[in-house]
C-alpha positions as CSV (number, residue, x, y, z in Angstrom):
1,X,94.5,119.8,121.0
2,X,96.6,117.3,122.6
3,X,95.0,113.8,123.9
4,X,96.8,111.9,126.3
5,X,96.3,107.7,125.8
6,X,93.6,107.4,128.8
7,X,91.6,110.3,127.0
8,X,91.7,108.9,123.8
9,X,90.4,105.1,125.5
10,X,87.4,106.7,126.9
11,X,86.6,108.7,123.8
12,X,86.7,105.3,121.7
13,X,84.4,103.9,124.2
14,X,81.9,106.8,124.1
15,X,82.0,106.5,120.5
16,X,81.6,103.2,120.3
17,X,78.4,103.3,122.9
18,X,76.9,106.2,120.2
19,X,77.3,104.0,117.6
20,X,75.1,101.2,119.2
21,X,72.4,103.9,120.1
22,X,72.1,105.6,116.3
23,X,72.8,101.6,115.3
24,X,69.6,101.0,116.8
25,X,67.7,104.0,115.4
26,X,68.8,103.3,112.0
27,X,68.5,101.4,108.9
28,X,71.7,99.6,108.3
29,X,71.5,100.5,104.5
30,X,72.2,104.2,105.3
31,X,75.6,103.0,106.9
32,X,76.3,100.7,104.0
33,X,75.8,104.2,101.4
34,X,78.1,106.3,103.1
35,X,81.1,104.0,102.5
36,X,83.5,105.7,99.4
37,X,84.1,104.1,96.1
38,X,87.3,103.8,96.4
39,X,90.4,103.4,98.3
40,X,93.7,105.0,97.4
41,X,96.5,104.5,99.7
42,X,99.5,106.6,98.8
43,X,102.7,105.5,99.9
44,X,105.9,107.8,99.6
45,X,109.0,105.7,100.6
46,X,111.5,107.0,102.8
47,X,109.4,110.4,103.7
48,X,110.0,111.1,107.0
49,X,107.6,113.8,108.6
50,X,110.2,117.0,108.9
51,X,110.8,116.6,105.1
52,X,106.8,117.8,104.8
53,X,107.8,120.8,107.3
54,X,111.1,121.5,105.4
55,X,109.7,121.6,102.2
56,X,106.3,123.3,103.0
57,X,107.4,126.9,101.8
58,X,108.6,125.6,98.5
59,X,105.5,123.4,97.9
60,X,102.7,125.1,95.7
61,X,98.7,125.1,96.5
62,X,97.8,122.1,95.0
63,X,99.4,119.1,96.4
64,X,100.6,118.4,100.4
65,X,99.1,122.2,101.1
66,X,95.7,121.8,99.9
67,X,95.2,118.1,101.0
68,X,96.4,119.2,104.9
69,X,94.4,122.3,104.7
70,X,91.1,120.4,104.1
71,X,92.4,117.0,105.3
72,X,92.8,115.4,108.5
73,X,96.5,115.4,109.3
74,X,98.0,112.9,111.9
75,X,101.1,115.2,113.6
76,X,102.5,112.4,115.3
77,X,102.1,109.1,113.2
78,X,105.0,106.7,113.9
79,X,106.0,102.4,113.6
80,X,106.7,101.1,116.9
81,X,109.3,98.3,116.1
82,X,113.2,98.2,115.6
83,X,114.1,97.2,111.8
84,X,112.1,99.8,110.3
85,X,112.5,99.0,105.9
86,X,110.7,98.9,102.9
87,X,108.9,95.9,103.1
88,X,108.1,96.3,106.8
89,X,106.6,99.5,106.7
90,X,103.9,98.2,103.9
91,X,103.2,95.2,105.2
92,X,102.7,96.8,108.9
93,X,100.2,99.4,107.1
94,X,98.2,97.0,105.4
95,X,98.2,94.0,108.1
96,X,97.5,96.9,111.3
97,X,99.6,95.1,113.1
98,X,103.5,94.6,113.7
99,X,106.2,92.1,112.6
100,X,105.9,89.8,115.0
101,X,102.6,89.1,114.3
102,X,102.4,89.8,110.2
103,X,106.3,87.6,109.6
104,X,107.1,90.1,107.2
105,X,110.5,90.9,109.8
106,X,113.0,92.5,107.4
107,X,113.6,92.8,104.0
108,X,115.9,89.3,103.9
109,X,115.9,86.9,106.7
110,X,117.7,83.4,107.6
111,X,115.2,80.2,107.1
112,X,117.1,77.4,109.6
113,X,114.9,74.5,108.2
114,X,116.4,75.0,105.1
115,X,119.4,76.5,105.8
116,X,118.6,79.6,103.0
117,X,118.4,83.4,102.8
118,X,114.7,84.2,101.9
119,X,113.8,87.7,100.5
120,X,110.2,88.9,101.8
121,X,108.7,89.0,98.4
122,X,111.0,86.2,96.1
123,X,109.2,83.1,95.5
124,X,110.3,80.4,93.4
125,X,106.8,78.7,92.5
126,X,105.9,82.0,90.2
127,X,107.8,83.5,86.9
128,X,107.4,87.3,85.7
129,X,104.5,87.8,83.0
130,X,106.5,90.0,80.1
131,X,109.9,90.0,81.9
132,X,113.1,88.2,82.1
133,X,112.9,85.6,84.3
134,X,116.3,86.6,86.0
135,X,114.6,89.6,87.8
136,X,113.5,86.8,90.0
137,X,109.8,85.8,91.6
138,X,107.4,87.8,93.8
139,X,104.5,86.7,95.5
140,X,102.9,88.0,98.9
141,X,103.3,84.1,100.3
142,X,105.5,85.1,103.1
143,X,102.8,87.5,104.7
144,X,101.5,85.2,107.8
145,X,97.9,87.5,108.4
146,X,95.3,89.6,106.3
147,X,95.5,92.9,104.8
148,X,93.1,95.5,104.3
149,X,92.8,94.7,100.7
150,X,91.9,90.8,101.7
151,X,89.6,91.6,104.0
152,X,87.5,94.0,101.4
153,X,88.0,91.1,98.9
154,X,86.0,88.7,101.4
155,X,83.5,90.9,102.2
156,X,82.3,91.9,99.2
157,X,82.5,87.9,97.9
158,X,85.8,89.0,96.0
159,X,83.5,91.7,93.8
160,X,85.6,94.3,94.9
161,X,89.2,94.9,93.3
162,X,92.3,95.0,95.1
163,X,95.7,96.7,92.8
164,X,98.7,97.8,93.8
165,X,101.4,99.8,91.7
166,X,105.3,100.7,92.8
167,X,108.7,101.1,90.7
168,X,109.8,98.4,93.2
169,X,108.4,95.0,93.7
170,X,108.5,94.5,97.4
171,X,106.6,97.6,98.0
172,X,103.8,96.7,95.2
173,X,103.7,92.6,96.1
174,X,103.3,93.4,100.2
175,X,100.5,96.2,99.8
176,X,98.5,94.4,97.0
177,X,98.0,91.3,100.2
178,X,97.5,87.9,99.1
179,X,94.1,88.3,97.5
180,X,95.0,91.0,94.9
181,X,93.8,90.8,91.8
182,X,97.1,92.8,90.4
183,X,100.5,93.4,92.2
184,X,102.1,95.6,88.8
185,X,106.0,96.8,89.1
186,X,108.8,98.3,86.9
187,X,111.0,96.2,84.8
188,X,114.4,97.5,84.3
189,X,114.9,95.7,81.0
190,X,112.8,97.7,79.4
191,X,111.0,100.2,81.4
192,X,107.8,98.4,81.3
193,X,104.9,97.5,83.9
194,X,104.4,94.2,84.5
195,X,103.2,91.5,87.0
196,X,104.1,88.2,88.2
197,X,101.6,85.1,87.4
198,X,100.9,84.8,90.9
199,X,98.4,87.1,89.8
200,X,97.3,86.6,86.3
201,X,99.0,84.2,82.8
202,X,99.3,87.8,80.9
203,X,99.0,91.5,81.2
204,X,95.7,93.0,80.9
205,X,94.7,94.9,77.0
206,X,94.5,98.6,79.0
207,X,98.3,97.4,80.9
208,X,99.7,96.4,77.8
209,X,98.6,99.4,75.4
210,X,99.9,101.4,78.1
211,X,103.7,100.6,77.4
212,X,102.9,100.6,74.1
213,X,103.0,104.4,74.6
214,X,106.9,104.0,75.7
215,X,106.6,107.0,78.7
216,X,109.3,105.4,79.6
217,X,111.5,106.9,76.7
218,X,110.4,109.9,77.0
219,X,110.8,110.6,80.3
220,X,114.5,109.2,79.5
221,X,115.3,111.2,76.7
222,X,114.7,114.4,79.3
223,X,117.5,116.5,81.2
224,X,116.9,116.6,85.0
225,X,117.5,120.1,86.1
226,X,116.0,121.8,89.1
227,X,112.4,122.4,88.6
228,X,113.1,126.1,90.3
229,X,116.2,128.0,89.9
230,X,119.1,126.7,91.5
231,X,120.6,129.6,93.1
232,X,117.9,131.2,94.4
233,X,115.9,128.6,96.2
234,X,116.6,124.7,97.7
235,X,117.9,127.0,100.8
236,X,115.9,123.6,102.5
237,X,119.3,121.6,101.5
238,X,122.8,121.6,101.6
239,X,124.8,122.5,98.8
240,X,124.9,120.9,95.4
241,X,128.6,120.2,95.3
242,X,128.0,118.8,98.3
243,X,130.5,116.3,99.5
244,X,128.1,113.8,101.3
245,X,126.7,111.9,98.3
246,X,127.7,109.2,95.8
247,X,125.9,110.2,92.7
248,X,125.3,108.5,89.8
249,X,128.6,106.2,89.6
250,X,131.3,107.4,86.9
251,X,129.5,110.3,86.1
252,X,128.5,113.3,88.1
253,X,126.4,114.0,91.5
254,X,125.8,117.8,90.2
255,X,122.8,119.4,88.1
256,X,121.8,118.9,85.1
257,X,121.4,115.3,84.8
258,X,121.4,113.7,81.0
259,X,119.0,110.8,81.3
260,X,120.0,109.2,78.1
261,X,123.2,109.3,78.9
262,X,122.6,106.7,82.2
263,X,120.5,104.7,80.0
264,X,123.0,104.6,77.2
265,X,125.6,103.6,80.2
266,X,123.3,101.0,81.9
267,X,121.8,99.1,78.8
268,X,118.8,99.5,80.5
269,X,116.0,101.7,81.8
270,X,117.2,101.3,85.7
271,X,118.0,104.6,86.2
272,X,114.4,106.1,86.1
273,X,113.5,105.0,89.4
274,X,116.7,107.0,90.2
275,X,114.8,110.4,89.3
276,X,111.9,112.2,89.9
277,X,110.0,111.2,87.0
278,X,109.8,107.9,88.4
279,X,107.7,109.2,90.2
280,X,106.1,111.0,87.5
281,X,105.8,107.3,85.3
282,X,104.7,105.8,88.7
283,X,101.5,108.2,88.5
284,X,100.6,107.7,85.0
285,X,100.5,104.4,85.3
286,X,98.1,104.8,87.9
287,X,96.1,106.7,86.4
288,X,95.9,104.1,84.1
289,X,94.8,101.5,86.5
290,X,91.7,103.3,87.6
291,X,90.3,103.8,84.1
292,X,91.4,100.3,82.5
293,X,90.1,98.5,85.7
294,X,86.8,101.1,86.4
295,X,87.7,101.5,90.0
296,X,85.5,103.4,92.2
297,X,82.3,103.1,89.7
298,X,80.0,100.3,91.5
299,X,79.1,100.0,94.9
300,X,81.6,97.6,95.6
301,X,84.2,99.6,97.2
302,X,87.9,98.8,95.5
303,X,91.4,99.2,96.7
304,X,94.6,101.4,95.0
305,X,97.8,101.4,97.0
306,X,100.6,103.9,95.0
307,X,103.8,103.5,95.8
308,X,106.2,106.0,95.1
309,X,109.8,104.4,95.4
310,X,111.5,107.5,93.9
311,X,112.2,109.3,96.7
312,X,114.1,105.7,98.5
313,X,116.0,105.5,95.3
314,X,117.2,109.5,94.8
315,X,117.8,108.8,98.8
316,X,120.3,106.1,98.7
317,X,122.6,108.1,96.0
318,X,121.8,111.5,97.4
319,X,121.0,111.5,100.8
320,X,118.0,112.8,102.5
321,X,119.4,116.3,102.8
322,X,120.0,116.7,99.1
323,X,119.0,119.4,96.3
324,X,118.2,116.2,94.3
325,X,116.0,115.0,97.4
326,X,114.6,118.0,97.5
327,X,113.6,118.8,93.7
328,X,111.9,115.3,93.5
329,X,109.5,116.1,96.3
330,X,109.0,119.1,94.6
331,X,108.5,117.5,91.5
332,X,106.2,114.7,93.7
333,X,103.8,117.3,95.0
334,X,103.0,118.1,91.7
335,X,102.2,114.8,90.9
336,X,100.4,114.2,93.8
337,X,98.2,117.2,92.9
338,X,97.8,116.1,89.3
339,X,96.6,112.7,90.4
340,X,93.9,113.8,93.3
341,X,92.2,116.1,91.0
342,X,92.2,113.1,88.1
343,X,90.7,111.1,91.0
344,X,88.2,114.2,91.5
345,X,87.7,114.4,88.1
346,X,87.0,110.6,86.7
347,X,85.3,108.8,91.0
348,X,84.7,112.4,92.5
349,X,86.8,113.1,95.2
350,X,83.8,112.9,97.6
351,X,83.8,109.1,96.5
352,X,87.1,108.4,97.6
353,X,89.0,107.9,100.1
354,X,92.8,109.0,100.7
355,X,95.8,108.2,103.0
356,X,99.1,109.5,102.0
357,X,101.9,108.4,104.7
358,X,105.2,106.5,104.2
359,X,106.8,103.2,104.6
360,X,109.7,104.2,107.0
361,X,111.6,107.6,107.5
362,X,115.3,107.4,106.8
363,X,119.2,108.4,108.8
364,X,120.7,111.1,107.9
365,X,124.3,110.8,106.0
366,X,126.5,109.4,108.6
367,X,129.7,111.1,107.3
368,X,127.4,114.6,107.6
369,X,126.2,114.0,111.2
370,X,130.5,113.2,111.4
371,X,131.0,117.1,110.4
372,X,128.6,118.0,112.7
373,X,130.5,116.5,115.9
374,X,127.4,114.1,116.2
375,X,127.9,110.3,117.1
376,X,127.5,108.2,113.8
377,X,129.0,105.7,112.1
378,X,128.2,102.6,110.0
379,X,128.7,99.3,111.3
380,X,129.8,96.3,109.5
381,X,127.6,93.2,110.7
382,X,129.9,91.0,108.5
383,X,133.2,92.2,110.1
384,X,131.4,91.9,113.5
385,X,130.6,87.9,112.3
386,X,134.2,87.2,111.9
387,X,135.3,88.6,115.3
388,X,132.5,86.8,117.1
389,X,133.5,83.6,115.4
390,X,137.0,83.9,116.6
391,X,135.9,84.6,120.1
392,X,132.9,81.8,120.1
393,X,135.8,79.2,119.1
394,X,138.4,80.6,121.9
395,X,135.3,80.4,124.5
396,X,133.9,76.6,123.3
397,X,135.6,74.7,120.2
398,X,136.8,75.6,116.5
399,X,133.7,76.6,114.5
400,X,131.4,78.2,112.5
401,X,129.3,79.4,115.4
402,X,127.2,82.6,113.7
403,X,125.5,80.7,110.2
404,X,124.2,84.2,109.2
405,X,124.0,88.1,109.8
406,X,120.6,89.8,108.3
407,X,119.2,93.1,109.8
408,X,120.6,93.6,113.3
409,X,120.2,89.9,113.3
410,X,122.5,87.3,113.9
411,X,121.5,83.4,113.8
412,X,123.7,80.4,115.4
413,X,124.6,77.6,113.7
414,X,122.2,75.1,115.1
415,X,124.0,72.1,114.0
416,X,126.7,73.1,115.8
417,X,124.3,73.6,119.3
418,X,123.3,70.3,118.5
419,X,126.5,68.7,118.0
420,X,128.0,70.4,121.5
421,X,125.2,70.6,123.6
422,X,125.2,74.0,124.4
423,X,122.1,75.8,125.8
424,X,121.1,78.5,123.2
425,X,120.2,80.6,126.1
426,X,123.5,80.7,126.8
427,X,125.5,81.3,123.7
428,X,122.8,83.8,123.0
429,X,123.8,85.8,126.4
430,X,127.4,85.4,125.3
431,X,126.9,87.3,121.6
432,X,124.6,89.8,123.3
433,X,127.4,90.7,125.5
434,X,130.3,90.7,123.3
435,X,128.2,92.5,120.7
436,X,127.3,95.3,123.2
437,X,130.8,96.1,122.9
438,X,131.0,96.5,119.5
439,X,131.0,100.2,118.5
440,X,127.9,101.7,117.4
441,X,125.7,98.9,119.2
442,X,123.6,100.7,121.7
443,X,122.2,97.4,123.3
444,X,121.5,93.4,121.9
445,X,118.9,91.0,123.6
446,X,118.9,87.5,123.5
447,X,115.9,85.9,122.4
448,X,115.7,83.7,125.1
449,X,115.0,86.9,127.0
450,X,112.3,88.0,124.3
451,X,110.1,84.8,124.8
452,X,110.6,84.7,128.4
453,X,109.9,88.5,129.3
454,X,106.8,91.1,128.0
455,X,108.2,94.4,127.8
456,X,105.6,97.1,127.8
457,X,107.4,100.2,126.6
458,X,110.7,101.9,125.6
459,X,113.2,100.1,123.0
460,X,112.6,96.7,124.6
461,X,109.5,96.7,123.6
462,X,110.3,98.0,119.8
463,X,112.6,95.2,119.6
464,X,110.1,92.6,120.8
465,X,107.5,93.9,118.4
466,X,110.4,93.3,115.4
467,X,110.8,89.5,117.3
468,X,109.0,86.9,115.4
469,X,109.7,83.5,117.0
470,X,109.7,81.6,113.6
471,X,112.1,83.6,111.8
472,X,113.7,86.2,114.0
473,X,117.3,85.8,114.7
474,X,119.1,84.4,118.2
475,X,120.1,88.3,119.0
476,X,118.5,91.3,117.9
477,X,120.4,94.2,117.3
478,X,119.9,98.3,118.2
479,X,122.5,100.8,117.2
480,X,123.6,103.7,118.5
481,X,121.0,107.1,117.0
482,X,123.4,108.2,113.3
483,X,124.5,104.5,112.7
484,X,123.6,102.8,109.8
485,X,124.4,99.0,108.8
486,X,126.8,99.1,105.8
487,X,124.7,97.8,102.3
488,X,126.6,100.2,99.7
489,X,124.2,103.3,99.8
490,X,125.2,107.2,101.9
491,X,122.1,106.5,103.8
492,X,119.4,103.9,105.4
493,X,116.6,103.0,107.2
494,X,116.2,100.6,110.0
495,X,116.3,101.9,113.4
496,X,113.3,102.4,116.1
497,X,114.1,106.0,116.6
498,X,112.7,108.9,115.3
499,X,114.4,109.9,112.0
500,X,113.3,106.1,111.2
501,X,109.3,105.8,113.0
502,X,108.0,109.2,112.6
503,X,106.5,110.1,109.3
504,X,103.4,111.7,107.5
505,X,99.7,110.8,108.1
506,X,96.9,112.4,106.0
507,X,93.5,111.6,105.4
508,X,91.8,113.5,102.5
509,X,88.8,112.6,100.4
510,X,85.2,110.9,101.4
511,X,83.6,111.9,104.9
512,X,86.8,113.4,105.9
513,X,86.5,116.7,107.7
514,X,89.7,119.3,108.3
515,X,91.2,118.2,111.5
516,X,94.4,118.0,113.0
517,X,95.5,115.0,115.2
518,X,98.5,115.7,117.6
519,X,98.7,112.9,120.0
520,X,100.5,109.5,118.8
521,X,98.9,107.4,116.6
522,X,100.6,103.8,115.6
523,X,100.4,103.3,112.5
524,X,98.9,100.2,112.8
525,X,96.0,102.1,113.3
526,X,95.6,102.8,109.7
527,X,93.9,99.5,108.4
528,X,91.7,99.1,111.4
529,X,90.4,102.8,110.3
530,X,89.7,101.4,107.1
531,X,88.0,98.7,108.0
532,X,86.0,100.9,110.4
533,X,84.8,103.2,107.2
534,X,84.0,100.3,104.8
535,X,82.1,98.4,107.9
536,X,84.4,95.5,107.3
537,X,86.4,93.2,109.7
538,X,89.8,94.4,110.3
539,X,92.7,92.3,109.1
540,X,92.9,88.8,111.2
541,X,95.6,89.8,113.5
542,X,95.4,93.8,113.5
543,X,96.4,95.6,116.6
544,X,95.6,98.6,115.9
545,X,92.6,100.5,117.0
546,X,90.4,102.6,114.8
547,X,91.5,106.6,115.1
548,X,88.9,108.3,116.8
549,X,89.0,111.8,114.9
550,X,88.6,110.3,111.8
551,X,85.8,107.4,111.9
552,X,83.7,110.6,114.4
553,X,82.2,113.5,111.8
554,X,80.2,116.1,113.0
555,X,79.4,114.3,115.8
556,X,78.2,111.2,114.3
557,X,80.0,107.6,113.8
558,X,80.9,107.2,110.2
């Protein structure tokens, strides 16, 4: 059944009036026992929410079909900003709310006070525990609000434990929140676990005897061929000569893939998070958490967020219409059912509760959309700097006037403003209109006009969301549907429209009754469920509003 907005409103209020009746009739404990064990938030980078209608013939019973047949699936999940990437897309899902409020506004972004690029997770202040200190810092510093995970750590005077676990940093370090006991990501130098000492001096016994075991070699000593036979199924994909991908550089972009052969090539163990049993490793290692940490077996309810980064990785040498995309969410769904009945098996799955949704969708190959007579392209921010240099020195004096170009961003040289006199409002307007004219730009707003006007809907309104005031640039950026930015890789993420926003939303586990949500949900509104569930605050700046279908079982206000 489809629920307009208004609807939805006036349910939420009903609701919420129930809840102060049977509040009132009730002991409070009651409420307090019916709040799971555990939390597991499973995050699958780069899924968007076709891929789990593409796929779903080719998936067994296990995984994504068993968890949407006696789940709560969300048809119509989607992020409601412009630069939709990695570190975004986490940070919006833990925070429930969007950039302009949590800071986290792009993967890199300018800093004018002191004139550097700052990556969302790199901080200087922290080394790597067990690594190589030239795979740089991470630390969640650059998140401006709460998460989900800090707000269980303060209400449950830090008793409760807050982990997160991703091949890639970013994703780990933004999910785990500022309070986490354990952000853990994958070294390439050796294909180990580890963490940063933001979080601890040393890995803990169960972490280290885990690498001991050296998974990582044995998933690299394997051949990657198609799980299923080649030439009778991935009908889901296009061909695997296919002419649209990069593959794995100076060797082959065809089945079967000989892993040690790309280690033997790289030095290194980089190449796993390239494959499928990324993934795999990914799992196994979370496994491990749960059991080496005893998650889920107090009554102080704990936090897991999984990240699998695998399916961003295969994406950005294969593309998202690959039979290598494919056979690693085959492989995935596997996974995914191996590790919900471990959690079934060691918590109870009745004791836990599940999200499984992604960070951001992802484009389609630009050069495919080409054969297809669709409008695409990729547009070169850089080469775009150097013409609107050329005409900003024409229009006031000789100049460096654009300092930087990050993520549909571009930022004025301030010294120069300063030194001339200039209204930024003006040059602003003067970028946003050359810009326009650029090919592949669809528009480019000022943010003069950002600060001084409140868009309520439409792209405006995504863009402003992406705005933050302290480190946003001058103009924001929106290209044309099928154009990427150029970074090096067939296909990309960052856009506001629906290849990029709309992606999967399932609930699964404790108190969760088979349901099936069509109208739109933000996903902002996944922390403020939480919160809802656990009887805890929201995150400090969350936005989002509790979904109605899944706090309301049976009739009754979890």
């Amino acid at each position: 059944m489809i629920i307009n907005y208004k609807t939805r409103i006036w349910l939420f209020l009903l609701f919420i009036f129930q809840y102060q009746l049977v509040g009132a009739q009730n002991h409070p404990e009651s409420f307090r026992n019916k709040t799971p064990k555990l939390v597991v938030g499973i995050v699958i980078e780069e899924m968007r929410y076709e891929m789990l209608l593409r796929y779903w013939d080719s998936f067994g019973n296990d995984g994504f079909r068993k968890i949407i047949d006696n789940g709560s699936l969300c048809t119509n999940a989607k992020f409601n900003y412009l630069i939709t990437q990695n570190s975004v897309g986490h940070a919006t899902i833990v925070t429930g709310t969007n950039p302009a409020y949590h800071g986290i506004i792009a993967n890199t972004w300018f800093n004018r006070l002191t004139d550097k690029v700052v990556y969302s997770t790199d901080d200087t202040k922290f080394s790597i525990v067990n690594g190589n200190i030239s795979l740089s810092n991470y630390s969640p510093q650059n998140i401006m609000v709460s998460t989900i995970g800090d707000e269980i750590k303060i209400a449950y005077n830090e008793k409760s434990k807050v982990i997160s676990v991703a091949l890639n940093p970013i994703s780990s370090v933004i999910s785990g929140g500022r309070f986490a006991d354990y952000a853990f990501w994958f070294n390439d130098n050796d294909g180990s676990f580890i963490t940063g000492s933001y979080y601890s001096d040393s890995l803990p016994d169960w972490a280290k005897e885990f690498n001991q075991k050296n998974f990582q070699d044995i998933y690299l000593n394997k051949s990657w061929s198609t799980i299923n036979s080649l030439s009778e199924n991935y009908k889901a994909s296009l061909p695997d000569n296919c002419a649209f991908e990069i593959g794995f550089k100076n060797y082959r972009n065809t089945f079967p893939y000989e892993l040690s052969f790309l280690k033997s090539k790289s030095g290194n163990y980089k190449y796993l998070k390239y494959t499928p049993y990324g993934n795999t490793y990914t799992k196994d290692f979370a496994a491990s958490v749960i059991i080496g940490e005893s998650l889920g077996k107090d009554e102080f309810p704990d936090f897991l967020s999984v990240s699998f980064s695998a399916t961003n990785y295969v994406g950005e040498l294969f593309g998202p219409r690959s039979v290598e995309m494919e056979d690693t969410y085959l492989r995935l769904d596997k996974d995914i059912a191996h590790f919900i009945d471990f959690l079934d098996q060691e918590i109870g799955i009745e004791n836990v509760l599940i999200y499984i949704t992604s960070d951001r969708g992802v484009s389609d190959v630009p050069d495919y959309l080409i054969s297809k007579k669709q409008n695409a392209g990729v547009f070169d921010g850089q080469q775009c700097v150097t013409l609107l240099n050329s005409y900003l020195s024409i229009l006031y004096s000789e100049g460096e006037w654009i300092k930087m170009y990050y993520s549909r961003q571009f930022y004025i040289n301030q010294k120069l403003l300063d030194q001339t006199g200039i209204l930024a409002s003006e040059i602003q307007s003067r970028i946003a209109d050359f810009v326009v004219q650029y090919a592949g730009v669809a528009n480019a707003i000022p943010a003069s006009v950002l600060l001084s006007t409140n868009f309520e809907s439409g792209i405006n309104k995504k863009i402003q969301n992406s705005f933050n005031q302290k480190r946003s640039g001058d103009v924001l950026v929106n290209l044309e549907p099928g154009w990427i930015e150029k970074n090096g890789n067939i296909a990309a993420s960052g856009s506001a429209y629906n290849y990029d926003t709309h992606v999967p939303l399932i609930w699964y586990g404790s108190n969760i009754s088979k349901s099936r949500i069509d109208y739109e949900i933000d996903m902002t509104d996944i922390a403020p469920t939480i919160s809802w569930i656990l009887k805890i605050n929201s995150p400090n700046s969350s936005t989002g509003k509790p979904i109605v279908e899944i706090i309301h079982k049976n009739g009754k206000i979890q």
